[in-house]
C-alpha positions as CSV (number, residue, x, y, z in Angstrom):
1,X,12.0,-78.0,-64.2
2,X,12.9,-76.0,-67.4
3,X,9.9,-74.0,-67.1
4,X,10.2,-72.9,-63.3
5,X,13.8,-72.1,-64.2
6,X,13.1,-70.3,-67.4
7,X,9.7,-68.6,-66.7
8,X,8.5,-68.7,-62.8
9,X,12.0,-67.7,-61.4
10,X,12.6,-64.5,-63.6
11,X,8.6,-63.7,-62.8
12,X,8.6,-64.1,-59.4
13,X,12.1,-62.1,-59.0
14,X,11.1,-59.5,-61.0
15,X,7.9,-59.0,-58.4
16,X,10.3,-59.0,-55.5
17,X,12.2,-56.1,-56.7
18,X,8.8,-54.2,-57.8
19,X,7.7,-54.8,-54.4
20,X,10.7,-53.4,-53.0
21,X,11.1,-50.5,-54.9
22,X,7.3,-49.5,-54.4
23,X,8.5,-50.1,-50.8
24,X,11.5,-47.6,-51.0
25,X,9.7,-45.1,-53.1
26,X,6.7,-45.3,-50.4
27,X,8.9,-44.3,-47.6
28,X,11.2,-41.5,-49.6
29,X,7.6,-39.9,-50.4
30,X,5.1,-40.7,-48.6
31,X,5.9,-41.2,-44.7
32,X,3.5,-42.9,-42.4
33,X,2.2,-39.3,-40.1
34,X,1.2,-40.3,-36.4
35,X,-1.5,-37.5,-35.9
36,X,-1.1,-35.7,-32.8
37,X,-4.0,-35.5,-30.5
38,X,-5.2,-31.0,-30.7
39,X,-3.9,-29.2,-28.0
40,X,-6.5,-28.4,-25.5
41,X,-6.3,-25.8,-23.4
42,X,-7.5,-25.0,-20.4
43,X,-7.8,-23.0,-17.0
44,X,-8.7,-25.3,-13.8
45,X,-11.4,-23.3,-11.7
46,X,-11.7,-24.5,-7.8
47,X,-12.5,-22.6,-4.8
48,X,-9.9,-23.6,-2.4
49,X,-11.0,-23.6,1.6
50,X,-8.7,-22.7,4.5
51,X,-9.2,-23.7,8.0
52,X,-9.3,-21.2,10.8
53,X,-6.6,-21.0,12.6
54,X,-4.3,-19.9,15.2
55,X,-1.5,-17.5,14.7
56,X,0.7,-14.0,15.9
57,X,-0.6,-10.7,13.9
58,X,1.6,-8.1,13.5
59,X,0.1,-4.9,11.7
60,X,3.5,-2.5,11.1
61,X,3.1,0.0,8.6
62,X,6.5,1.4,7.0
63,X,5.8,4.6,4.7
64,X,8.4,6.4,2.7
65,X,8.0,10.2,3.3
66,X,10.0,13.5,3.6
67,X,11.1,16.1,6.1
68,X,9.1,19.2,5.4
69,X,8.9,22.8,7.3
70,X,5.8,23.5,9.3
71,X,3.2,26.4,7.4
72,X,3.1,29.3,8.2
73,X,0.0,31.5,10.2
74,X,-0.8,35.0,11.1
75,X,0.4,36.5,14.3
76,X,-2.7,38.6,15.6
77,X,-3.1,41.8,18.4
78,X,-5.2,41.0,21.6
79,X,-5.1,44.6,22.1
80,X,-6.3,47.8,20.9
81,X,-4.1,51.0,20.4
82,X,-1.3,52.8,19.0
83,X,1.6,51.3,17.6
84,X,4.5,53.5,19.0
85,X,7.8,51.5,17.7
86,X,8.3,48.1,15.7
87,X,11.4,46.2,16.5
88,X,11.6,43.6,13.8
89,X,11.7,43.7,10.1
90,X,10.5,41.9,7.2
91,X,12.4,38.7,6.7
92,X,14.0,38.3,10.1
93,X,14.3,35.4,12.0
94,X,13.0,35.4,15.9
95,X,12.8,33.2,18.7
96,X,10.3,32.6,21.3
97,X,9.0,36.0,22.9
98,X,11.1,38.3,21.4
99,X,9.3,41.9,21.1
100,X,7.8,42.3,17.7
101,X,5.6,45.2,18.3
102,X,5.5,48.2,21.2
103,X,1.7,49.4,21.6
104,X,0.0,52.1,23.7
105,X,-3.1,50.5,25.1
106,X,-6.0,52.9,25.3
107,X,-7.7,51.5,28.4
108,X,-6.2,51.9,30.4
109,X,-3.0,53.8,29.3
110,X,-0.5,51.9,29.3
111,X,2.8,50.7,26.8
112,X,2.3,46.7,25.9
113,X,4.9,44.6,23.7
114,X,3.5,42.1,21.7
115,X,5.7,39.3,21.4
116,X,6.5,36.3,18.9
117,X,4.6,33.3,19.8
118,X,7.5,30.4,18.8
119,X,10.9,31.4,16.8
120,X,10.8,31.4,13.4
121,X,10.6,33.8,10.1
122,X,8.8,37.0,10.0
123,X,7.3,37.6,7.0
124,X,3.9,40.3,5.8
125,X,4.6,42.6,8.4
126,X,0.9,44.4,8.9
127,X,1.6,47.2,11.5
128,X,4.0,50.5,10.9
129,X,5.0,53.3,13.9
130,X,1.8,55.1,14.3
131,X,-0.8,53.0,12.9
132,X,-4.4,51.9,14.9
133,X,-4.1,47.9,16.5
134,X,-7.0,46.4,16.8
135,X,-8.2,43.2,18.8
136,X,-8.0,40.2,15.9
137,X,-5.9,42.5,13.5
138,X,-3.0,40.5,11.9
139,X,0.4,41.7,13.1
140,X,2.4,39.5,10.8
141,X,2.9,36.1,9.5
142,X,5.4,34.1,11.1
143,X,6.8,30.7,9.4
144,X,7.8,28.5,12.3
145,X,10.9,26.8,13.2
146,X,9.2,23.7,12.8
147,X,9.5,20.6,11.3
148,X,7.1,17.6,10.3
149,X,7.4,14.4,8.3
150,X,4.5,13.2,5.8
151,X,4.0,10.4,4.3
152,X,1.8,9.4,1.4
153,X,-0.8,6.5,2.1
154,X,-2.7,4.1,-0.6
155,X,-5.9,4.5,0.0
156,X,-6.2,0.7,0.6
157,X,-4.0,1.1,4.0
158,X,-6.2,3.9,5.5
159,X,-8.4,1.4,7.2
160,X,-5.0,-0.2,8.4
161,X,-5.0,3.5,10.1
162,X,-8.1,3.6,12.2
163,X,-6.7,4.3,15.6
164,X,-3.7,4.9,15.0
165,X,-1.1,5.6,18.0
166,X,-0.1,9.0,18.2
167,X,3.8,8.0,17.8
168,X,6.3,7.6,15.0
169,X,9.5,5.9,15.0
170,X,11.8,8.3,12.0
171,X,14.7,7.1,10.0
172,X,17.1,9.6,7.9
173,X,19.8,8.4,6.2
174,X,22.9,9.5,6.9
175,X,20.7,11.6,9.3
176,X,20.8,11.8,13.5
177,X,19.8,7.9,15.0
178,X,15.8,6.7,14.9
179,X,14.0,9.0,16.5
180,X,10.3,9.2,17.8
181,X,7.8,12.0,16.6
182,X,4.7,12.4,18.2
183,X,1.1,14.0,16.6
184,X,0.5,11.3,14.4
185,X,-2.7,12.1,12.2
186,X,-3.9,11.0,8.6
187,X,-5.0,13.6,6.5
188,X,-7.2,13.0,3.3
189,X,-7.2,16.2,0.9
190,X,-10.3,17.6,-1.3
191,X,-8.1,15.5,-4.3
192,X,-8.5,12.1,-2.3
193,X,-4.7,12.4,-1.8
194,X,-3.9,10.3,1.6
195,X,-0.8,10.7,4.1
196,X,0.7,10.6,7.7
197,X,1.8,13.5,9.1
198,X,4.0,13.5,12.2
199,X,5.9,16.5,14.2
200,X,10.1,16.1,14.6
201,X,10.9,17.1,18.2
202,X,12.3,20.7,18.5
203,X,15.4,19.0,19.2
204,X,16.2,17.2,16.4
205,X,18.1,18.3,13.4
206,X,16.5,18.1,10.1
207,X,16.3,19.8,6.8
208,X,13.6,20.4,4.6
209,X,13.3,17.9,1.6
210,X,15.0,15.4,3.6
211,X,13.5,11.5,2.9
212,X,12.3,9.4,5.6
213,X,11.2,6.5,6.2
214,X,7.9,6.6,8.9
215,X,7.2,3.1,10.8
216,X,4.2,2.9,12.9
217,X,3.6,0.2,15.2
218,X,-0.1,-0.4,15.0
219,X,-0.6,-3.7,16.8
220,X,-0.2,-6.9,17.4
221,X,-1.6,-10.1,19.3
222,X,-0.6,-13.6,20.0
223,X,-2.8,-16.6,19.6
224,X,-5.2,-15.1,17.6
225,X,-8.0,-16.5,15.2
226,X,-6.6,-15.4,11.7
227,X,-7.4,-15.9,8.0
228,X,-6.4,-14.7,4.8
229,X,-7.6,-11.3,4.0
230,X,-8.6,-12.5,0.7
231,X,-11.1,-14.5,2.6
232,X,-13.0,-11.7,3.9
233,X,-15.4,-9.0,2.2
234,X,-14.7,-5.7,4.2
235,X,-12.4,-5.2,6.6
236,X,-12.9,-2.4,8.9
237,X,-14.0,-3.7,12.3
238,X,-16.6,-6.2,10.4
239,X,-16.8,-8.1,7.2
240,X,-18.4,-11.2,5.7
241,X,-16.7,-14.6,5.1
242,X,-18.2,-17.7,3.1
243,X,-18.2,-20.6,5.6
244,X,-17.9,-24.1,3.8
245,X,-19.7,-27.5,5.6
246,X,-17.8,-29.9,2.8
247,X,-20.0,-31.7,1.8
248,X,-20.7,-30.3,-1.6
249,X,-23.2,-27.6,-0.7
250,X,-23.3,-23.5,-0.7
251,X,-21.1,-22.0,1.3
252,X,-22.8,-20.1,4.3
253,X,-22.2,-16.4,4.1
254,X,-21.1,-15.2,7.9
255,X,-20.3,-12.1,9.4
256,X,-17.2,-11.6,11.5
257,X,-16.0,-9.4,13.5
258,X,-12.4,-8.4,12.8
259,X,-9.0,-7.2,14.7
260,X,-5.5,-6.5,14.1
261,X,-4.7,-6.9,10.1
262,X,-1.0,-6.9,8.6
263,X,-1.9,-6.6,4.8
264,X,-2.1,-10.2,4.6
265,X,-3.7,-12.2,8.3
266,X,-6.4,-10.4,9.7
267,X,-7.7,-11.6,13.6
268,X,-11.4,-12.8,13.8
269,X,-12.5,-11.8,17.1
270,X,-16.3,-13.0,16.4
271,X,-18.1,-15.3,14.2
272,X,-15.4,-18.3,13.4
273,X,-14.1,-20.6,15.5
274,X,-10.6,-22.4,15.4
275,X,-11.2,-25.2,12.9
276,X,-13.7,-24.1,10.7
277,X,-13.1,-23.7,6.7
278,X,-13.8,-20.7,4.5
279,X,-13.5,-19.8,1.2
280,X,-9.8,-18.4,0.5
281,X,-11.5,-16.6,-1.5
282,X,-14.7,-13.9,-1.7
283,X,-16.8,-14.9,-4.8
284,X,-15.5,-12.1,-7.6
285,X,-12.0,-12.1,-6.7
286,X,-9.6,-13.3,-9.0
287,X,-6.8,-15.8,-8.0
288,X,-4.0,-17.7,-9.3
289,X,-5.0,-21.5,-9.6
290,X,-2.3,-24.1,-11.3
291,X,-0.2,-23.9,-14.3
292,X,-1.6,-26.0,-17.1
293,X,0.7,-27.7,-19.8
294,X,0.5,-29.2,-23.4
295,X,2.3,-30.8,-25.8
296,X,2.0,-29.0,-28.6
297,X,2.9,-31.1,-31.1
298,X,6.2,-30.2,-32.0
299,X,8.2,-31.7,-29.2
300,X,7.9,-28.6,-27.1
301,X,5.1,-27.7,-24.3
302,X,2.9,-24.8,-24.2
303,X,1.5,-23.6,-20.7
304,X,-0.8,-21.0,-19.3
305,X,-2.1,-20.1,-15.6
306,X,-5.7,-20.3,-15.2
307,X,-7.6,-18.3,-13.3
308,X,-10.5,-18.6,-10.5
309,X,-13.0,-16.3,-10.1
């Protein structure tokens, strides 16, 4: 008993408290360290089908534009002779068939008036008292009291265009109430510059410089065939969709006729019927898939969209 009191006590105390302090000094310096799994990420890539089906296509167009002043044109003589008096001058403003010109016809003799064509600005005036007129020969130019309203087009809604109507509905702010304009044509410079062009009726008034907005109603149908325009390669009057059977194999690569198209729903008029699934998406075009997440190891999350091609 005087032994374990004297000698195996103190020894086996004095090992408790070494184990504890290797204990304490273990966990002030060296902490355990859970390693977290690497981040991993990632971009899920599907090709995502669609069924064909039925629906209402509306294909309106609205275009920002501005009020602008028709150009001008020569005024030319249909007759030859003598000029014997001129009864405007340069920079005056006319109106429809007022005399611009008093010539003596040679045959047979006789005085003619040549008169404006439209009102508007006379500008270059070509003839003087005295002087030869000749069939063709410019008179003048004459800058009509006119007024039109363009538009610029993206190229990608041109095909939106194809058979256009040939009316306008034209907003001014703070101008007159909607009105309709009529001559609707798309031009396409040497520069690959697109627009609308429109005429104002005579009877409206407008300014040049003035913005407008130009809607055009370009179609629509009920109960249609539709899909995604992403879905189809091409677009004017034909194009090619990827049909998908689902059971794992290639798509089948059809052509479809197409219809009315809004930017976003285009009509299948040929080549699909109601119920069949397609690729959302022609092979090559990129599109948005799901947003992928990680921990990333510091008690936050990193994410990223992936992308389908």
């Amino acid at each position: 008993m005087l032994v374990w009191r004297r000698v195996i006590l103190p020894v086996v105390f004095v090992l408790v408290l070494a184990a504890a302090a290797a204990a304490l000094v273990k966990l002030a310096f060296f902490p355990d360290v859970a390693e977290a799994a690497p981040p991993v990420p990632g971009a899920s890539v599907s090709d995502p089908v669609v069924p064909v089906e039925r629906g209402t296509v509306v294909n309106e167009l609205s275009l920002e534009g501005t009020i602008a002043r028709d150009e001008s044109y020569a005024v030319r003589s249909e007759i030859n002779g003598v000029v014997t008096k001129v009864h405007v001058a340069e920079g005056a403003s006319v109106t429809k068939g007022q005399v611009l010109f008093t010539v003596k016809q040679d045959q047979p003799v006789k005085s003619i008036d040549i008169v404006a064509p439209e009102a508007g600005d006379v500008s270059a005036l070509a003839l003087v008292k005295g002087q030869q007129s000749s069939v063709g020969g410019e008179v003048l130019t004459l800058l009509p009291s006119r007024y039109h309203v363009r538009a610029t087009v993206q190229p990608a809604q041109l095909y939106r265009l194809v058979n256009a109507p040939d009316e306008a509905t034209v907003t001014i702010t703070g101008g007159p109430a909607p009105f309709v304009c009529t001559g609707v044509r798309v031009q396409v410079s040497d520069e690959g510059t697109a627009s609308v062009r429109c005429g104002v009726p005579i009877d409206q008034t407008v300014f040049a410089g003035l913005p407008a907005k130009l809607d055009l109603a370009l179609g629509k149908v009920d109960d249609a065939l539709v899909i995604p325009v992403t879905a189809v390669q091409g677009g004017a009057g034909s194009g090619v969709v990827w049909a998908d059977a689902g059971d794992g194999a290639e798509p089948e690569k059809r052509t479809v006729k197409l219809g009315v198209n809004d930017g976003e729903t285009v009509e299948i008029l040929e080549g699909l019927a109601e119920g069949d699934q397609i690729r959302q998406y022609v092979p090559g075009f990129a599109a948005p898939v799901e947003e992928n997440c990680w921990d990333d190891g510091s008690g936050g999350q990193m994410c990223e969209t992936g992308t389908s091609w």
